[in-house]
N, C-alpha and C positions, 0 to 999 in steps of 0.2 A: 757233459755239456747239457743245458737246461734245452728242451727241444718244445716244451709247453710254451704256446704266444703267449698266454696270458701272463706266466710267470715270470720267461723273457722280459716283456715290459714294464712288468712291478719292479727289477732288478733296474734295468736303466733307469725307470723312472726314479725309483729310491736314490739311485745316484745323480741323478741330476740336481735334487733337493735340496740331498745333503750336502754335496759339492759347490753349491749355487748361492745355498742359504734363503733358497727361493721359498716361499709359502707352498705350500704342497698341494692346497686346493687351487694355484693358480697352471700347476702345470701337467697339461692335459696330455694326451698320446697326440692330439693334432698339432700343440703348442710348438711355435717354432723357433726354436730354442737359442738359435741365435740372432737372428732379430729382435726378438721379446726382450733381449740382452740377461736371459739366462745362463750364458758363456758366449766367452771371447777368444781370441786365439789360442791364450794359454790353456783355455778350460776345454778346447777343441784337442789340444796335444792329451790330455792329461784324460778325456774321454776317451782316445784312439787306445791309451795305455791300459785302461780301464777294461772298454773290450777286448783286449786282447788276451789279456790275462781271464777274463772272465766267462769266456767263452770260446775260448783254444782259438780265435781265428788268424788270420796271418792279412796284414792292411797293407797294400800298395799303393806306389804314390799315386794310380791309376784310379785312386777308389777315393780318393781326398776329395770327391766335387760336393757343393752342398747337398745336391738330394740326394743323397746317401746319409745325409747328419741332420740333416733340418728338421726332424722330428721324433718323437719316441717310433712315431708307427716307420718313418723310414729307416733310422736303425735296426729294428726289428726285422724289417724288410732285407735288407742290407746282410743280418745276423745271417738270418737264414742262406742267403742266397751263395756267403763263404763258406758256412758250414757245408752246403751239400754241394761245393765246387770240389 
């Protein structure tokens, strides 16, 4: 599991992009990814799957609120905080 933020974030970030087909210089670590309308429900499932596989974590339905997902830095945030549970 990547344990580097910085790299942690290039990884979500890259996937949000590429998944999005978003411009890549519009989406920032603070960028709020679903408001912005850089994913929707489905692209929310399809993130969950993404981390999970990507980062060994385990998501509960306890963890679904938006500030856990509204942004690269709160995934990041989020990443961490399953990892060392």
């Amino acid at each position: 599991m990547t344990t580097d933020l910085a790299a942690m974030k290039e990884k979500v970030r890259n996937y949000i992009v590429q998944t999005s087909h978003a411009d890549a210089d519009k989406v920032k670590n603070e960028s709020l990814i679903f408001k912005e309308g850089f994913f929707d429900s489905m692209g929310f499932i399809m993130l969950i799957t993404f981390l999970e596989e990507e980062f060994g974590i385990k998501t509960v339905d306890s963890d679904l609120i938006e500030e856990n997902f509204e942004s690269i830095n709160a995934i990041t945030e989020f990443i961490q905080r399953k990892a060392s549970a």
